[in-house]
C-alpha angles and dihedrals in degrees: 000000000000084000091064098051088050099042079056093045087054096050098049089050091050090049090059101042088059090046097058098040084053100046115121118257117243102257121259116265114224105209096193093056098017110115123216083270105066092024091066096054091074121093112279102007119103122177101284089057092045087054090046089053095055087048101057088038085054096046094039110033124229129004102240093199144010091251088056087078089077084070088080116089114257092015096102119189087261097058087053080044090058090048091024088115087048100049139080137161101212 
């Protein structure tokens, strides 16, 4: 009977490794076409620094790189660290 409560055990760590390695990505984030509404979903960024990003991106054209997010006042280069893996700037 022991057989049976680790052959379960196996089977319900099995079931959630598969489910994580299968759950979806967050989708990438495009800064130079993102609204304030998707930009403050990332990590760090509310709605004012969202706004703040659409501001800089209005008054100084594309952003050319992701890093270039840590131009806007109040994004630091820790805070594109944390999204770097949801943003891009194509």
């Amino acid at each position: 009977m022991k057989h049976t409560g680790i052959l379960a055990t196996l089977v319900l760590l099995f079931s959630l490794a598969t489910g994580f390695a299968h759950a979806e990505q967050p989708a990438t984030i495009n800064i130079n076409q993102a609204d304030v509404a998707t930009l403050a979903t990332l990590n760090g960024i509310g709605e004012s620094k969202a706004e703040a990003i659409v501001a800089y991106r209005s008054e100084n054209g594309p952003f050319q790189s992701v890093e270039d997010l840590a131009n806007v006042k109040g994004i630091g280069a820790r805070t594109v660290e944390r999204n770097a893996d949801r943003l891009s700037a194509e």
